[in-house]
N, CA, C and O atoms as a DFTB+ gen file, in Angstrom:
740 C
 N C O
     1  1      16.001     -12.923      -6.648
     2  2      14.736     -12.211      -6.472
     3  2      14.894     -10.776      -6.968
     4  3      15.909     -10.090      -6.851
     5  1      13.709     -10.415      -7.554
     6  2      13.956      -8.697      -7.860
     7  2      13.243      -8.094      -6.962
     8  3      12.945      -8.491      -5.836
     9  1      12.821      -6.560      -7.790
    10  2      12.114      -5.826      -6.743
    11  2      10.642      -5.754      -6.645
    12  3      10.029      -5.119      -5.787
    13  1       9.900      -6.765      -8.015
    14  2       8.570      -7.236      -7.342
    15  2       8.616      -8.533      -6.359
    16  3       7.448      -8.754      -6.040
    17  1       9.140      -9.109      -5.988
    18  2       9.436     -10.534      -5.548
    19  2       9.007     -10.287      -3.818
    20  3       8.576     -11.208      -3.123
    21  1       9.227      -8.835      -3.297
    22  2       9.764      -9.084      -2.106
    23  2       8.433      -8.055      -1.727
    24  3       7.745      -7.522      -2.598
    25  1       8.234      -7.902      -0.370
    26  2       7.003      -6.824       0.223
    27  2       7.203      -5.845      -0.119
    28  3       8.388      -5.513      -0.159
    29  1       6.120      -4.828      -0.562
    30  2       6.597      -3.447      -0.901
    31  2       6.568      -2.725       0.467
    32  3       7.000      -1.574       0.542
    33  1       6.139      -3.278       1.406
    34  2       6.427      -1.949       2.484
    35  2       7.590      -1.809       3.129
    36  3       8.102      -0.799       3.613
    37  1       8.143      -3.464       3.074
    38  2       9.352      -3.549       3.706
    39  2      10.652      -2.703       2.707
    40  3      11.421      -1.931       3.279
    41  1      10.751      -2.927       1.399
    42  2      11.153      -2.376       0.197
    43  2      11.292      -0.757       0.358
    44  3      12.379      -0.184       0.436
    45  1      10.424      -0.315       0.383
    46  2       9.710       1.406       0.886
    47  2      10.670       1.352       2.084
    48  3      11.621       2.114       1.916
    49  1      10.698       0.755       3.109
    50  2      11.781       1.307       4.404
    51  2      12.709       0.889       4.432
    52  3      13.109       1.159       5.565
    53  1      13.611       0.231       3.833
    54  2      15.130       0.208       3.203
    55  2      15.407       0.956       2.394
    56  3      16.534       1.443       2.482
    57  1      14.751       1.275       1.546
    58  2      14.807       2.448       0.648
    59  2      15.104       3.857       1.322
    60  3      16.081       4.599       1.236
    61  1      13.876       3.961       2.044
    62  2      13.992       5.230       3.134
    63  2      15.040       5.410       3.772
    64  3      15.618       6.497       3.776
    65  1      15.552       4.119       4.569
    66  2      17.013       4.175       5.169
    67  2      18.032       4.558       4.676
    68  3      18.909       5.188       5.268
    69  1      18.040       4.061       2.981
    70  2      18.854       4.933       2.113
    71  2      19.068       6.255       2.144
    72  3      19.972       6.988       2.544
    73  1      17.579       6.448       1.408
    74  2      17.879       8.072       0.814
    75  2      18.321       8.931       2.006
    76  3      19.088       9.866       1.773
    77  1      17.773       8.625       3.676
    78  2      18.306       9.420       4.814
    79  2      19.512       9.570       4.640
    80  3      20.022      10.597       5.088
    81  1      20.092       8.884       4.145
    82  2      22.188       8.916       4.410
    83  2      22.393      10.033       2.934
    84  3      23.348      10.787       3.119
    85  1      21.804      10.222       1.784
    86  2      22.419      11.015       0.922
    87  2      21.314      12.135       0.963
    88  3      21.815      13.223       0.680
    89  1      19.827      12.214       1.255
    90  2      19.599      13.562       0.761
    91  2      19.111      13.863       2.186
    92  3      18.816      12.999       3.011
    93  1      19.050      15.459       2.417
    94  2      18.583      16.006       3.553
    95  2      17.094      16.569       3.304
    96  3      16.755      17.142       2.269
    97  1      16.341      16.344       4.297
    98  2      14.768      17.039       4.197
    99  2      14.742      18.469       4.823
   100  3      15.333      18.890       5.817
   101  1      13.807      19.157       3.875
   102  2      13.709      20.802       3.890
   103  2      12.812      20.876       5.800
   104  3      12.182      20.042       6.451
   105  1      13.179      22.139       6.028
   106  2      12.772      21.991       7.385
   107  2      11.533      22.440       7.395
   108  3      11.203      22.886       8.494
   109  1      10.800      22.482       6.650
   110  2       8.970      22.664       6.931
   111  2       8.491      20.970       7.231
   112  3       7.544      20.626       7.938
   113  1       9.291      20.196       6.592
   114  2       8.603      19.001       6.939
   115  2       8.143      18.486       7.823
   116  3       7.340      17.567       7.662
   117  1       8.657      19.093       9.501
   118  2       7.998      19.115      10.398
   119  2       6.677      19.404      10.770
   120  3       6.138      18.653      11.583
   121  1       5.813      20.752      10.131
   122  2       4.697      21.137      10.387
   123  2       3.948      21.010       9.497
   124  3       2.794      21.396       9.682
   125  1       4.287      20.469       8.302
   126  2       2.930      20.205       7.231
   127  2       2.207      19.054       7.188
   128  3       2.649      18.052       7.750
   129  1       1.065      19.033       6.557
   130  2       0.413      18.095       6.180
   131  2       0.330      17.029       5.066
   132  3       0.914      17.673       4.194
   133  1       0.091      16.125       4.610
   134  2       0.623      15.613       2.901
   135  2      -1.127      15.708       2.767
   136  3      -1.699      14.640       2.551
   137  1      -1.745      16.624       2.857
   138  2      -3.195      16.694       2.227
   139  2      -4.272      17.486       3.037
   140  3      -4.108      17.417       4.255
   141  1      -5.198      18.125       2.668
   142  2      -6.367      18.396       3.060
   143  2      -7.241      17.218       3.877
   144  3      -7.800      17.470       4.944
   145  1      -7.284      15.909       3.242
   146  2      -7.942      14.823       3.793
   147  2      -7.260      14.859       5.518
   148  3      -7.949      14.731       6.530
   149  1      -5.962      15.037       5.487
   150  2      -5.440      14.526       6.912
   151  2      -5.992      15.822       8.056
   152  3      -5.812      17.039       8.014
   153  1      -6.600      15.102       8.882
   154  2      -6.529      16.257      10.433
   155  2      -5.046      16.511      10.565
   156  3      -4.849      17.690      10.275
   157  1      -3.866      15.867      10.898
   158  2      -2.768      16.375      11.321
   159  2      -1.753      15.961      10.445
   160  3      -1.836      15.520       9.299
   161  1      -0.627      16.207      11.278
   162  2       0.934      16.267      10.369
   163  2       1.474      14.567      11.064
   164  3       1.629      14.090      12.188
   165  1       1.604      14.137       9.766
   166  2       2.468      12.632      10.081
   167  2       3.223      12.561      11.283
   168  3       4.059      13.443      11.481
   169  1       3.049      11.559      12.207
   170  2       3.796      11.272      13.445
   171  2       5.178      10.320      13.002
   172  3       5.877      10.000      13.963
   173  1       5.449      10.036      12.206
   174  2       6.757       9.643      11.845
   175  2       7.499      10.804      12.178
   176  3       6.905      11.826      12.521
   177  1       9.122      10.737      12.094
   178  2       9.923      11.818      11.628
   179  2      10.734      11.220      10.498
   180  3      11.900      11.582      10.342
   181  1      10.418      10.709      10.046
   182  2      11.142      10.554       8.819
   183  2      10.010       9.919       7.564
   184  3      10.157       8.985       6.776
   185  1       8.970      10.774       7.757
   186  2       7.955      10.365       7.073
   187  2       8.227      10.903       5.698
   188  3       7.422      10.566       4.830
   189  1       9.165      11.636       5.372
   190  2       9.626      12.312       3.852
   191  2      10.231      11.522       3.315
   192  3      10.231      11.491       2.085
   193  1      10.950      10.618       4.069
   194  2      11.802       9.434       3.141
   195  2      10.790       8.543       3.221
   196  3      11.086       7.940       4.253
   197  1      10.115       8.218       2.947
   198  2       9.573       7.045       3.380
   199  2       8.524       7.491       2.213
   200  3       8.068       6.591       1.508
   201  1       8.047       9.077       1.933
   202  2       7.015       9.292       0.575
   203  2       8.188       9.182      -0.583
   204  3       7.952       9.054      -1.784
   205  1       9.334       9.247      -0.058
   206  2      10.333       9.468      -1.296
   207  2      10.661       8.315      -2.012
   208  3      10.607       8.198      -3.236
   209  1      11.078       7.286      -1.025
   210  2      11.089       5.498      -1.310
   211  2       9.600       4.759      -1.843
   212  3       9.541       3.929      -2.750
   213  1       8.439       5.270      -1.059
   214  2       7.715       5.075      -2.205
   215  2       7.362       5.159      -3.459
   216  3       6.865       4.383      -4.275
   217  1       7.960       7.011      -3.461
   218  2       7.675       7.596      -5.297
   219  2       8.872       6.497      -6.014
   220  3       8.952       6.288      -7.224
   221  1       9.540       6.023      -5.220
   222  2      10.398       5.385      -6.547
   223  2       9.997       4.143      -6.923
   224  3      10.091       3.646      -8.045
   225  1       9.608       3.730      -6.074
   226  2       8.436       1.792      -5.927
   227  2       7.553       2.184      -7.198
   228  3       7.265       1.292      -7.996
   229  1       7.100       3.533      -7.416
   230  2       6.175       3.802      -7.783
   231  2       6.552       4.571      -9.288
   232  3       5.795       5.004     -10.157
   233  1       7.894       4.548      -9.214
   234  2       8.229       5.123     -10.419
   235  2       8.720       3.686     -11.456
   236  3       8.866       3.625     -12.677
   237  1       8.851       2.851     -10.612
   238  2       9.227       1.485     -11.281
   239  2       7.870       0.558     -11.496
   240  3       7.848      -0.093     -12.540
   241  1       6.893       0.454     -10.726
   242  2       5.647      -0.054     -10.934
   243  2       4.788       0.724     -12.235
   244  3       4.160       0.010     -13.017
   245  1       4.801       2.178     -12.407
   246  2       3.689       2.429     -13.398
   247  2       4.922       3.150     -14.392
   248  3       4.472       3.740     -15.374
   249  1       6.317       3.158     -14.243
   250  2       6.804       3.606     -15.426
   251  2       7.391       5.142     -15.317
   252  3       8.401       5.543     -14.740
   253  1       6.167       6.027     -16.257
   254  2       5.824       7.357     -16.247
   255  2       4.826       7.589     -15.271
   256  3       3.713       7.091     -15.104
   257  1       5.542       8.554     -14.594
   258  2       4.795       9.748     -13.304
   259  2       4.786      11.004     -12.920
   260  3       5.833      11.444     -12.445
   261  1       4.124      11.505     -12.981
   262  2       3.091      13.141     -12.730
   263  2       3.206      13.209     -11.617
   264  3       3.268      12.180     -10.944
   265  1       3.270      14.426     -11.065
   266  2       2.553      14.751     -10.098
   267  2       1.559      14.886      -9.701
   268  3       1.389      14.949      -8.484
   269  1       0.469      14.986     -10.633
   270  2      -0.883      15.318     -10.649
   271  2      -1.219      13.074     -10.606
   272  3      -2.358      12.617     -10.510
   273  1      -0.498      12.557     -10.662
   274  2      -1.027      11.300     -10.782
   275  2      -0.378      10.350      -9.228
   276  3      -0.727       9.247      -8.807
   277  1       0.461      11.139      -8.789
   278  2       0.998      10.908      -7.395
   279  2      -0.065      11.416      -6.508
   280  3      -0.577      10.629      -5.712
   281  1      -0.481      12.725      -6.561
   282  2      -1.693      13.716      -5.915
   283  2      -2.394      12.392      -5.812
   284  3      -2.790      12.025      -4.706
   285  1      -2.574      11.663      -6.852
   286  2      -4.493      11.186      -6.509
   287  2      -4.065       9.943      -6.004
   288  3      -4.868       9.176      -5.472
   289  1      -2.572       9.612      -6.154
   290  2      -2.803       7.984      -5.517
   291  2      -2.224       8.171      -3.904
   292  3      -2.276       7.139      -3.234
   293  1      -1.748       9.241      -3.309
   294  2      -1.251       9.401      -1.960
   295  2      -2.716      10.254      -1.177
   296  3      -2.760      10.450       0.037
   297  1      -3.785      10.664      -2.100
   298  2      -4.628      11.107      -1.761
   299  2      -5.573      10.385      -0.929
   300  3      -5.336       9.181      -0.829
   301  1      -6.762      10.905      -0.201
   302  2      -7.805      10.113       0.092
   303  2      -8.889      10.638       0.839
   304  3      -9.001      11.844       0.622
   305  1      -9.903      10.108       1.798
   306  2     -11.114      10.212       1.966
   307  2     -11.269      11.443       3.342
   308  3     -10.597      11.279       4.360
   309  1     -12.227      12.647       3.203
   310  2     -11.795      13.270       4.101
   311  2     -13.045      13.522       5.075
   312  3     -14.187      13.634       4.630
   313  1     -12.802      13.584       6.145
   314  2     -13.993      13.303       7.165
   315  2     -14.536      14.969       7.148
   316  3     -13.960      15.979       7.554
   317  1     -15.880      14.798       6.506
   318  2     -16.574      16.112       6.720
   319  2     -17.969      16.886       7.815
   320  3     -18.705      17.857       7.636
   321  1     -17.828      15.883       8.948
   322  2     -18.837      15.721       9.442
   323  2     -19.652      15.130       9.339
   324  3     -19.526      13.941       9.632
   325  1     -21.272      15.756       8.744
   326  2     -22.260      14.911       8.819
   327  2     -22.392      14.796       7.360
   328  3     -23.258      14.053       6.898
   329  1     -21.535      15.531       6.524
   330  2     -21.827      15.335       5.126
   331  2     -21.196      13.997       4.613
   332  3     -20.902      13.115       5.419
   333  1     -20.990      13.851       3.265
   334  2     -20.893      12.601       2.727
   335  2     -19.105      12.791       2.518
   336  3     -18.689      13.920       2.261
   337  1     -18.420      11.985       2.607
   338  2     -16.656      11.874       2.311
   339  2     -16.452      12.208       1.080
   340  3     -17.133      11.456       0.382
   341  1     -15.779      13.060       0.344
   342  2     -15.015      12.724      -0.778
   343  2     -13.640      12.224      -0.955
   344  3     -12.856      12.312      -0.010
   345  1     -13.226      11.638      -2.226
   346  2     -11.725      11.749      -2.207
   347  2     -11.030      13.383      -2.532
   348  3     -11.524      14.162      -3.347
   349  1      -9.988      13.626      -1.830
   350  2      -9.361      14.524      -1.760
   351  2      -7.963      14.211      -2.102
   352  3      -7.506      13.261      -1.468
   353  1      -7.001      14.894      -3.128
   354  2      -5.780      14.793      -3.437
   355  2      -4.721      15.547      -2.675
   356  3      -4.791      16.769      -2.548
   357  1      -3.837      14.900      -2.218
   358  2      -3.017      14.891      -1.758
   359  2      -1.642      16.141      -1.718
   360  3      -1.063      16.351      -2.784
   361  1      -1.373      16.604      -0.961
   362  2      -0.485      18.026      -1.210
   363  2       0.784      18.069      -2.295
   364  3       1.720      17.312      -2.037
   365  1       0.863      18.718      -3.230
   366  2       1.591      18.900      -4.574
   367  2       2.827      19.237      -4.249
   368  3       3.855      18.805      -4.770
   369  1       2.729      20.049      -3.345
   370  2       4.103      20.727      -2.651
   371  2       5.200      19.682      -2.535
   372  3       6.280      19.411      -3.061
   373  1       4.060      19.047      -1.200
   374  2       5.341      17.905      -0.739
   375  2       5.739      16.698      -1.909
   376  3       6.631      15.855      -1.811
   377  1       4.961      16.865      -2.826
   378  2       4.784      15.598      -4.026
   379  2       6.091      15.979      -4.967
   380  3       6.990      15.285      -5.442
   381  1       5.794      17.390      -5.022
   382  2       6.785      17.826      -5.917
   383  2       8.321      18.368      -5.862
   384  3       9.131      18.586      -6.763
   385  1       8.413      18.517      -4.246
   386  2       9.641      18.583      -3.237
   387  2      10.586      17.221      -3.734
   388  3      11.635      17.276      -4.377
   389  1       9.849      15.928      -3.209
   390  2      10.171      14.628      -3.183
   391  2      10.840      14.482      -4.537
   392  3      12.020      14.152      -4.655
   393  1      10.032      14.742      -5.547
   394  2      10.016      14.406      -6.631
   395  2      11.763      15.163      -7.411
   396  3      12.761      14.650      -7.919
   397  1      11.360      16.445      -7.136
   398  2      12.774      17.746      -7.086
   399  2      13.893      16.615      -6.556
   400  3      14.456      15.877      -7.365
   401  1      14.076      16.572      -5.558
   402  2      14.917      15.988      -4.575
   403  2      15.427      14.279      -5.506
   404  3      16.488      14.000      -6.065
   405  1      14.735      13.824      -5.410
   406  2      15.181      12.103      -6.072
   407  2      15.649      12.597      -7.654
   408  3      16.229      11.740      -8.321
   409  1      15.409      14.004      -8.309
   410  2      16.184      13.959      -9.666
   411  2      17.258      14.742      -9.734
   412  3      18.087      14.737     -10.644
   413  1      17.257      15.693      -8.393
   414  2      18.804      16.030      -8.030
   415  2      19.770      15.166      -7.692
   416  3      20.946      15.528      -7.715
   417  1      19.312      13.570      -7.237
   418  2      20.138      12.840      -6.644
   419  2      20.702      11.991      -7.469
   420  3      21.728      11.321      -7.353
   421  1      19.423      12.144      -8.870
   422  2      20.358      11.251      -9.951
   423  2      18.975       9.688      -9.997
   424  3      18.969       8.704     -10.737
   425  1      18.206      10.001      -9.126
   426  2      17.523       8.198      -8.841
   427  2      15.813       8.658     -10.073
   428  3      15.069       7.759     -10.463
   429  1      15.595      10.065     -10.409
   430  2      14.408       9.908     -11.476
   431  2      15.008      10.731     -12.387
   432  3      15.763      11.656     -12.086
   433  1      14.633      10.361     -13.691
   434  2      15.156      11.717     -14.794
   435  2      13.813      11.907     -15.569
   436  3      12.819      11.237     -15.291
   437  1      13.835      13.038     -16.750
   438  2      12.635      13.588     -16.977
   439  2      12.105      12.740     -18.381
   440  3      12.822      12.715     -19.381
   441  1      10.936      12.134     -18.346
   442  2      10.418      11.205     -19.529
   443  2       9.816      11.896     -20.939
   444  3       9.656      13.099     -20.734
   445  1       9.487      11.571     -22.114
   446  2       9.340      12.620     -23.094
   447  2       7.867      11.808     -23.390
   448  3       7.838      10.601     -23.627
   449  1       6.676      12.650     -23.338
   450  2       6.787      13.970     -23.572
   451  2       7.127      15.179     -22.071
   452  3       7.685      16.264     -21.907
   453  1       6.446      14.239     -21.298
   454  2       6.617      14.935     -20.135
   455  2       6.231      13.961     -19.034
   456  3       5.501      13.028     -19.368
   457  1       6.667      14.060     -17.614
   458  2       6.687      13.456     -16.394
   459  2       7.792      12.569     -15.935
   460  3       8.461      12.550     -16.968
   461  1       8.316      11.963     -15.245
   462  2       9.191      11.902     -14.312
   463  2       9.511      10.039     -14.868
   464  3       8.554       9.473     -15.396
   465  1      10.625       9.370     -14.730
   466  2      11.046       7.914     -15.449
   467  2      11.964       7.608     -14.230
   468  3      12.486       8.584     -13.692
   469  1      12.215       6.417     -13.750
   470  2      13.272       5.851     -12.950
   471  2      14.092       5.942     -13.832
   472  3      13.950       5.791     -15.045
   473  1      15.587       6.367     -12.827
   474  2      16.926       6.426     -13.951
   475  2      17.584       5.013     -13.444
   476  3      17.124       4.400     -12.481
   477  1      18.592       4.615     -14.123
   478  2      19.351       3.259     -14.090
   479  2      19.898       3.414     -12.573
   480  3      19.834       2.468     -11.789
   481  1      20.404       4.588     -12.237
   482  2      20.969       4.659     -10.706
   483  2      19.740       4.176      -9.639
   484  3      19.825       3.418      -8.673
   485  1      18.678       4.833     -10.126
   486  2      17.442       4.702      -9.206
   487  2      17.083       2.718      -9.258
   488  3      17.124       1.970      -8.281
   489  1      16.853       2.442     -10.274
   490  2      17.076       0.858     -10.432
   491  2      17.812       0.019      -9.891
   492  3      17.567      -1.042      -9.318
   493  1      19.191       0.832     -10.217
   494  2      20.025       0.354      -9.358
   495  2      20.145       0.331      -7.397
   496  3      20.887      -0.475      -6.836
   497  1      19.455       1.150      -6.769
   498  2      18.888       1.638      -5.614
   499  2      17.891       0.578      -5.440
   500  3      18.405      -0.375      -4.854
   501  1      16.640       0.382      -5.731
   502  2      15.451      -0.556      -5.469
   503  2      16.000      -1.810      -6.021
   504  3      15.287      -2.742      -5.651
   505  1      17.087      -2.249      -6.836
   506  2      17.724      -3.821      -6.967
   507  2      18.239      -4.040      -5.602
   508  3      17.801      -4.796      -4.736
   509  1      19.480      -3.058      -5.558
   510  2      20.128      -3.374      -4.130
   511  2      19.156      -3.439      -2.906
   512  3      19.224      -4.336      -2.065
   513  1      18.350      -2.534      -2.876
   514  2      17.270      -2.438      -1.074
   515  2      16.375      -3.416      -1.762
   516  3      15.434      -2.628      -1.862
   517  1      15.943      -4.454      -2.289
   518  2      15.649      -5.752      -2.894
   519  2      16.416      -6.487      -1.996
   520  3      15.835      -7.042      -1.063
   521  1      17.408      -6.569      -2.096
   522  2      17.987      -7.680      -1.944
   523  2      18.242      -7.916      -0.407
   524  3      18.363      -8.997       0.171
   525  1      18.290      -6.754       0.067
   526  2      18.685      -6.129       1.296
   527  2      17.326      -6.980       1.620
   528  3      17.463      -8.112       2.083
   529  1      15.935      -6.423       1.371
   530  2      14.899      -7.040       1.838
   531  2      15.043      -8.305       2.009
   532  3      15.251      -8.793       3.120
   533  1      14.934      -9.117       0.726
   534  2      15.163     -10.413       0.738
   535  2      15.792     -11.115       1.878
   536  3      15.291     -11.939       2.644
   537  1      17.038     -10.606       1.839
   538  2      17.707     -10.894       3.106
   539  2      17.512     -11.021       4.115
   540  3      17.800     -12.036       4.750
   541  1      16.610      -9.381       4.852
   542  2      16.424      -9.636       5.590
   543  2      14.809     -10.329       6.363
   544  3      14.454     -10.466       7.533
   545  1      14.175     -10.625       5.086
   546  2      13.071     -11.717       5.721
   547  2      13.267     -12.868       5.676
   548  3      12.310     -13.572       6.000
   549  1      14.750     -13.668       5.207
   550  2      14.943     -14.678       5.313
   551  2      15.201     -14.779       7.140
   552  3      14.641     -15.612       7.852
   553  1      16.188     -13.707       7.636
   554  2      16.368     -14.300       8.647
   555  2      15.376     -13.440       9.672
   556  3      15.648     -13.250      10.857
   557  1      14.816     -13.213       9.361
   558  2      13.314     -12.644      10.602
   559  2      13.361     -11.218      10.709
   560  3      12.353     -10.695      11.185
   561  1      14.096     -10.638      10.447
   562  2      14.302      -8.772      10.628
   563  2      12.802      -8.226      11.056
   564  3      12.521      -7.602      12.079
   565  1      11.773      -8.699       9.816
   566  2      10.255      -7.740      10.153
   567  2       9.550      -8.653      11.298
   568  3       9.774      -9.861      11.369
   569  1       8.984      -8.210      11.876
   570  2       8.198      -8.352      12.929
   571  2       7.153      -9.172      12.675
   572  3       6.717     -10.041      13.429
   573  1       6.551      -8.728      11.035
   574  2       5.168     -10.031      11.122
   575  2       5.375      -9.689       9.124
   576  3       5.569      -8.775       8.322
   577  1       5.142     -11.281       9.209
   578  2       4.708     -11.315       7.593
   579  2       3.755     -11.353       6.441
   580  3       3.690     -12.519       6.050
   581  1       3.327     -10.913       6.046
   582  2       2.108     -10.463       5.042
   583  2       1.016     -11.729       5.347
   584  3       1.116     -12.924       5.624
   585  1       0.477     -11.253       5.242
   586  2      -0.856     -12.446       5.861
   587  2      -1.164     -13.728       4.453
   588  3      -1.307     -13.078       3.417
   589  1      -1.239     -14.620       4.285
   590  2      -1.341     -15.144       2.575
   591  2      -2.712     -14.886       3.032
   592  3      -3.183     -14.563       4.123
   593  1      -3.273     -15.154       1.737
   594  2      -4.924     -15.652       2.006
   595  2      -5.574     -16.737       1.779
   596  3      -5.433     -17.402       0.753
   597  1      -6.337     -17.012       2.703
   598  2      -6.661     -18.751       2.601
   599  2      -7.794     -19.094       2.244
   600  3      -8.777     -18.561       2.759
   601  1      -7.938     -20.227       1.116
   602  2      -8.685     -20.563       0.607
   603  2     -10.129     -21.134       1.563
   604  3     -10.022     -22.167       2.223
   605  1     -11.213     -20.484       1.547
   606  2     -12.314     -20.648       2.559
   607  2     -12.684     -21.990       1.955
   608  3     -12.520     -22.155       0.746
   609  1     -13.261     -23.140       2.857
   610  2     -13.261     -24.350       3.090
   611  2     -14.855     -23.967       2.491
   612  3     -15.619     -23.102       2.920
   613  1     -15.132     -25.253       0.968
   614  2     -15.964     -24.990       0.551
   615  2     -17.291     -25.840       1.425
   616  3     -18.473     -25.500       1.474
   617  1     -16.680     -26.948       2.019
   618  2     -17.956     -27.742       2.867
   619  2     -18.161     -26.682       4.019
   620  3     -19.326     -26.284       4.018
   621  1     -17.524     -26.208       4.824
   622  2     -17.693     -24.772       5.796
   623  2     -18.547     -23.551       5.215
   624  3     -19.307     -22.808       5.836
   625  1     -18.280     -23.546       4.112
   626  2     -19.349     -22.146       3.931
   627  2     -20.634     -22.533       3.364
   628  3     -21.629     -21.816       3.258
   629  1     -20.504     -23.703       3.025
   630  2     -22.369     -24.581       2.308
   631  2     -22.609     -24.318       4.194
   632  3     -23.159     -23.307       4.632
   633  1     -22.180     -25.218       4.907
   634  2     -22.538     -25.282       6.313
   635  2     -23.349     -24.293       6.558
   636  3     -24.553     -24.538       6.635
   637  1     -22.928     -23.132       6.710
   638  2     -22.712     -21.899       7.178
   639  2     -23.865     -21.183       6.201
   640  3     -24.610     -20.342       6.703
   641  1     -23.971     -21.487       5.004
   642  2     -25.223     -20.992       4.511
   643  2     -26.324     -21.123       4.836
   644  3     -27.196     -20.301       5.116
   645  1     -26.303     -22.623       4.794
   646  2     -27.176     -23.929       5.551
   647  2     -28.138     -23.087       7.068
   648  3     -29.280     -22.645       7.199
   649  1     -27.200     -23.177       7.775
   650  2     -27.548     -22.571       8.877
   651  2     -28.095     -21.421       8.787
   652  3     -29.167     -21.388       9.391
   653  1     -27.725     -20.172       8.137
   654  2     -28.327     -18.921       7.770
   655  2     -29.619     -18.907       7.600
   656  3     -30.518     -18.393       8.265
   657  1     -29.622     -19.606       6.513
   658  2     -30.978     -19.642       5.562
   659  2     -32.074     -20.300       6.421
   660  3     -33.253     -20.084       6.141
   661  1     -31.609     -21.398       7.852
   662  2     -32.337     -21.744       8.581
   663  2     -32.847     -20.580       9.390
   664  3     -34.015     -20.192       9.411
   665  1     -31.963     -20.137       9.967
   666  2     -32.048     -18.966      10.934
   667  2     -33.588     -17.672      10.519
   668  3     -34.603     -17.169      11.001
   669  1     -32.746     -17.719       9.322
   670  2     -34.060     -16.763       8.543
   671  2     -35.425     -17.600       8.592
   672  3     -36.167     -17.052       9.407
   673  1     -35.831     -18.357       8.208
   674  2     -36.963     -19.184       8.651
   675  2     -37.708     -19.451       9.940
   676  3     -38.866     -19.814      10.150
   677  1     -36.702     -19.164      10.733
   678  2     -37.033     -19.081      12.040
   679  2     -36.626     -20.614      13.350
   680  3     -36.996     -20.785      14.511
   681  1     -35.778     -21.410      12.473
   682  2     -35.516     -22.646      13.084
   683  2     -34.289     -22.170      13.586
   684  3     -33.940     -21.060      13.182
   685  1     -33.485     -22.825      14.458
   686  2     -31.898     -22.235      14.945
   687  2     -31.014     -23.459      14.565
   688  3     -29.813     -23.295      14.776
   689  1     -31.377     -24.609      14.063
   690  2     -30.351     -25.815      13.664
   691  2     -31.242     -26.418      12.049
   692  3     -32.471     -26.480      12.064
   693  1     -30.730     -26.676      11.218
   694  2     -30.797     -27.547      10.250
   695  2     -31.871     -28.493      10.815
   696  3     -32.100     -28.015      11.926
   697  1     -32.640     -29.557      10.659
   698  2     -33.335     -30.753      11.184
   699  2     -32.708     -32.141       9.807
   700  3     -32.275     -31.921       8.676
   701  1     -32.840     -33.027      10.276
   702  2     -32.751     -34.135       9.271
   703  2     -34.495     -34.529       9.267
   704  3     -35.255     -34.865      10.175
   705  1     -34.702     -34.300       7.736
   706  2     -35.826     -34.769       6.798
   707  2     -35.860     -36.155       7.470
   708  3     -34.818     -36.781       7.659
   709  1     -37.011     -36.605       7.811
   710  2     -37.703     -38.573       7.769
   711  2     -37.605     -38.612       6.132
   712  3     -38.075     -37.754       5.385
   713  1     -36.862     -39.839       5.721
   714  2     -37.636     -40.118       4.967
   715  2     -38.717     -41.266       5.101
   716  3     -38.602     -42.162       5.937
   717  1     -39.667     -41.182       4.309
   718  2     -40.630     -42.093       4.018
   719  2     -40.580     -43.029       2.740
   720  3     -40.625     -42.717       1.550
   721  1     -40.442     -44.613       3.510
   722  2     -40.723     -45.277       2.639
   723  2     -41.767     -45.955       1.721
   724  3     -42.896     -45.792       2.184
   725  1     -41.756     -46.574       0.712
   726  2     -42.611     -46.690      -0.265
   727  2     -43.825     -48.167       0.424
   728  3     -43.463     -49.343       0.400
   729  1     -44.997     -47.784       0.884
   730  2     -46.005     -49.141       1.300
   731  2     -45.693     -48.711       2.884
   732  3     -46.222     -49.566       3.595
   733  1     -45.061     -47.752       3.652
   734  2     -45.135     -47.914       5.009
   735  2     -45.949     -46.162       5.373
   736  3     -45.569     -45.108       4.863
   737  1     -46.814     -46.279       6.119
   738  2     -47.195     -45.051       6.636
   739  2     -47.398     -44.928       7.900
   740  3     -47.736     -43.841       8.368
């Protein structure tokens, strides 16, 4: 199995478990925010590894990465009261901390013309916590497993229309039609 094969969230926190053992987090990480959108500061404590193991999921999924293209995908919707939500991008600081940090360690190097590339070490990192995953959903480690999705039962949803479309009419059950035969009235 590789490293699309297996859950990415589970992937993301083996990863995280990693990078905790080689890099250390700057000590503001306690009181900031990763955005304008958020009311507060992440209740994890190790919520920096965990954006860091993502940027690399994420440096292997789209390739070449920005910061300005991390901003908008860690970004999101921000509650303004009675006005209407926008999307809001996500704090640069901490984007670009993370980012600093995983190419001091050797796991991103810099892509030409410009923005950020998984290096072979970093590959080498998301193969191994791959496998690690793998492993450990063979023998039960996560708690619950990705939901599949199930094919909706096509005689169940005619049913179910059936009934609707009655409802709207004003009947509460389907009726069976008489038929009438041909010479009998």
């Amino acid at each position: 199995m590789g490293i699309q094969d297996v859950v990415a969230d589970y992937l993301i926190e083996e990863t995280a478990q990693k990078l905790k053992e080689e890099i250390t987090q700057p000590d503001w990480v306690r009181f900031v925010k990763t955005g304008v959108h958020n009311e507060r500061a992440p209740q994890r404590d190790d919520w920096f590894y965990v954006r860091m193991g993502s940027i690399l999921y994420r440096a292997h999924k789209w390739g070449v990465l920005g910061t300005e293209s991390l901003r908008t995908y860690y970004g999101g919707r921000r509650n303004r009261g009675v006005k209407r939500e926008h999307h809001y991008k996500a704090s640069g600081k901490v984007i670009r901390t993370c980012v600093q940090e995983l190419e001091k360690a050797g796991y991103l190097e810099k892509a030409t013309p410009r923005g950020r590339k998984l290096s072979s070490k970093g590959f080498k990192l998301l193969n191994a916590m791959a496998k690690i995953t793998e492993k450990g959903m063979q023998e039960g480690k996560y708690k619950s497993k990705p939901k599949a999705k199930k094919a909706f039962d096509e005689k169940k949803r005619k049913e179910v229309q059936d009934t609707l479309k009655m409802q709207d009419r004003g009947k509460a059950k389907p009726e069976a039609k008489p038929t009438k035969k041909k010479g009998s009235e």
